[in-house]
N, C-alpha and C positions, 0 to 999 in steps of 0.2 A: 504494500500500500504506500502512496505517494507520504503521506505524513506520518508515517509510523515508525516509533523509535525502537532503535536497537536494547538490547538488554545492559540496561545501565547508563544509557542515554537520555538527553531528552530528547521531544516530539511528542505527537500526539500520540494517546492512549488509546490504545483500541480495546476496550472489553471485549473477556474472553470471559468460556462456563469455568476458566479457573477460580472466579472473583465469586462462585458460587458454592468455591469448595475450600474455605480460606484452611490454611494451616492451624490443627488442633494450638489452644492456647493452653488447656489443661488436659489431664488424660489421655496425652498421647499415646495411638495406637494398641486402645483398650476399645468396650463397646460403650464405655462412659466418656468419651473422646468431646469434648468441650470444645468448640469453634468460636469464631465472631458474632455467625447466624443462631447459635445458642444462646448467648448471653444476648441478641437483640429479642428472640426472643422471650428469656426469662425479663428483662426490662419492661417490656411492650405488657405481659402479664401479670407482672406486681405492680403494674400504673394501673392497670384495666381494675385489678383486683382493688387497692388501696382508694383509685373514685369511688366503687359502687360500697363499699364498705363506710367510708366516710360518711356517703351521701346515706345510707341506710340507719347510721347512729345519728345525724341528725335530722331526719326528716320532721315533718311538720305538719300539720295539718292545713296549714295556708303554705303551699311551699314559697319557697325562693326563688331565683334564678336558676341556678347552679342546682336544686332540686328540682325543679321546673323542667329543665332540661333531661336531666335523666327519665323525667316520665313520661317526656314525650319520646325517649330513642324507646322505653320500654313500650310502650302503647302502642307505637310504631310498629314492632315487631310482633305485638300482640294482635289487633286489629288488619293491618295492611299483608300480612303473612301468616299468621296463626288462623285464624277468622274468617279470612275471603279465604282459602283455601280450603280448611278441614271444616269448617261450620266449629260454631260455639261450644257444641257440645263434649266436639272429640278436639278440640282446640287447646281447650284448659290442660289436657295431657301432654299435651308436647310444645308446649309454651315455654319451660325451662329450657326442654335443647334448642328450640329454635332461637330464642335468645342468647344462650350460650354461641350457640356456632354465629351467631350474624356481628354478636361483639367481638369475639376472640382473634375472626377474621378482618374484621376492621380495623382492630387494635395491631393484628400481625402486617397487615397492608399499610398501615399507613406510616409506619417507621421504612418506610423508601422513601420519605420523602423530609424524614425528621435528620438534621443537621447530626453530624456526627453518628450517627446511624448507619442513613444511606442506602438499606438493604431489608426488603421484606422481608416478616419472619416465615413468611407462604411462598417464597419464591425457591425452594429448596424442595422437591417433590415428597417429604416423608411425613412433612405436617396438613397437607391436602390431604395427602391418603388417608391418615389417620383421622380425619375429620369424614373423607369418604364412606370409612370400615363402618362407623360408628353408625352414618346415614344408613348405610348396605343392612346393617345387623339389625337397627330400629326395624325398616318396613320389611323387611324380613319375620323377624317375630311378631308385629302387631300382626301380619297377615294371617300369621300360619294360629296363631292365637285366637282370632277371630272365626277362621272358617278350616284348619286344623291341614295341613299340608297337603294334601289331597285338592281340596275345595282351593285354597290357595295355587296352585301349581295348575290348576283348571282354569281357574277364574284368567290365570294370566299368561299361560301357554295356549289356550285355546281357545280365541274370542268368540263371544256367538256372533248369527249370520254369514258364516266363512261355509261355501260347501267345503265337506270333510278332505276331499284330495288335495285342496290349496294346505291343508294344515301340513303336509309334509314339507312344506315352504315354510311355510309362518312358524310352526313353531319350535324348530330350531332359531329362529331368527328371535324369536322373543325371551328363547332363556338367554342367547347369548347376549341380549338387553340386559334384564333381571340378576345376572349373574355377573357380568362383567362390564357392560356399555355406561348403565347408569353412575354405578361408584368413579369407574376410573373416567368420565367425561366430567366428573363432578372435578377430581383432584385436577386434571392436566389443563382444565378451562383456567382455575385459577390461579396456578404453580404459572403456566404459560402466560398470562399476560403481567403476573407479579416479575417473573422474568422480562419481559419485552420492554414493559416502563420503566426497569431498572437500566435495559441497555441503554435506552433512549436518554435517558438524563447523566449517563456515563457520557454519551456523543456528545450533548449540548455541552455541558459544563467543559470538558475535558479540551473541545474544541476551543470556546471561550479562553482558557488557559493559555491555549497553545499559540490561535491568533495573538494573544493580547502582548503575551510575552517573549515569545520564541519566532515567531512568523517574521517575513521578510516587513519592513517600515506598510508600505503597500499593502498591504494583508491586512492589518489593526485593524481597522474598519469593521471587517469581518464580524470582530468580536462582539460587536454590539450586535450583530444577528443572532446569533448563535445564542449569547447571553439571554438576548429576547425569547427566544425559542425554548431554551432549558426552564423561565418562566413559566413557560405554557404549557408545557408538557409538566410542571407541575404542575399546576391548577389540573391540568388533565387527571396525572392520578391521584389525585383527590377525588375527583369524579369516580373513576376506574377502582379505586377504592370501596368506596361505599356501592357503587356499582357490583361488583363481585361477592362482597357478602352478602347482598341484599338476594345474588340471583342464587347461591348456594343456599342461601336459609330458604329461597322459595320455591326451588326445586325439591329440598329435602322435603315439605310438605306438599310438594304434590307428589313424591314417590311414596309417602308415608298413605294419603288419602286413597291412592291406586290402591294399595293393598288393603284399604278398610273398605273400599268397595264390593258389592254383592257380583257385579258384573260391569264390566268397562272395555 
């Protein structure tokens, strides 16, 4: 690449998936192996944790601002996701995880863009999955609980109105849904794009740098584009942030409602 520097040079930075696998800081080459992206984040989760904890020992009955707020993110997630998807009834049940998974993911998303940070704590594929498993094993047992794995495995291998020869089609195609499409399109949608806004604010900023300081007289210029650019693609993921957890908490409830369904 035209701007890219040799090792131990400078030039422009090009981000690589090295910057995704930083060198253990503690527990080296153990399975308790300590990174960057670990302690971003254990950080991201004792802030998540230490708001809602605060905000719960002092609430109020007239809230506050700062109380205020928390009950609208909770309400949020109760009503616009819990509610319009599962109905009222069966909502109240999975109110906790859908609010766990919609803040945990916000809270790990939005340190790519917190100073010194840098780096999603969802941008590393094992904390998607693990948020996937979780989704996969819920509507999983709600289903098989409800209608007992038989009626479950019917209900969603073999749609009705399908004449029977099409199902040698369809219902290979639907366990391979059920089993594997649904969890791992949940983890790679959000790991991928927590990945891609990380590159993109690696190029703006990095660019900026390199124009501003290193670049030929003629070049400077430059860095006020680029500079601009890295702005915007902040504000972007802040969007792409709250965007993502909103669309994993609200796909986990409609995989969850699929399975409490009688027939779908």
């Amino acid at each position: 690449m035209l701007f890219a520097a040799s090792e131990g040079e400078g030039g422009f930075h090009v981000p690589s998936i090295d910057e995704f696998f930083p060198p253990a800081i503690l527990f080296e080459d153990t399975i308790f192996q300590i990174d960057r992206i670990w302690i971003i984040r254990i950080i991201a989760m004792a802030v998540l944790l230490t708001v809602f904890v605060v905000a719960a020992r002092r609430a109020k009955l007239v809230p506050g601002r700062f109380q205020g707020a928390i009950e609208i993110i909770l309400d949020f997630v109760r009503v616009q996701i819990a509610e319009e998807i599962l109905g009222k009834t069966n909502a109240r049940r999975f109110v906790p995880m859908l609010t766990t998974i919609f803040l945990s993911i916000l809270a790990f998303n939005i340190t790519g863009i917190i100073p010194f940070l840098n780096m999603a704590g969802t941008a590393r594929i094992g904390l998607p999955l693990v948020l996937a498993l979780w989704v996969f094993v819920t509507y999983w047992w709600v289903g098989i609980a409800k209608h007992g794995l038989g009626g479950y495995l019917k209900n969603n291998l073999f749609p009705p109105g399908i004449p029977w020869p099409i199902y040698f089609i369809v219902t290979p195609i639907e366990l391979v849904q059920i089993l594997v499409v649904r969890p791992l399109s949940l983890a790679l949608r959000l790991a991928a794009n927590m990945i891609a806004g990380h590159i993109m604010l690696v190029l703006c900023f990095a660019a900026t740098q390199f124009f501003l300081l290193e670049a030929a007289p003629a070049l400077k210029g430059i860095a006020a584009l680029t500079l601009a650019g890295g702005f915007a693609v902040t504000l972007f993921e802040i969007l792409v942030a709250l965007l993502q957890a909103y669309i994993f908490a609200l796909l986990a409830a409609v995989y969850i409602s699929l399975s409490l369904e009688e027939e779908h």
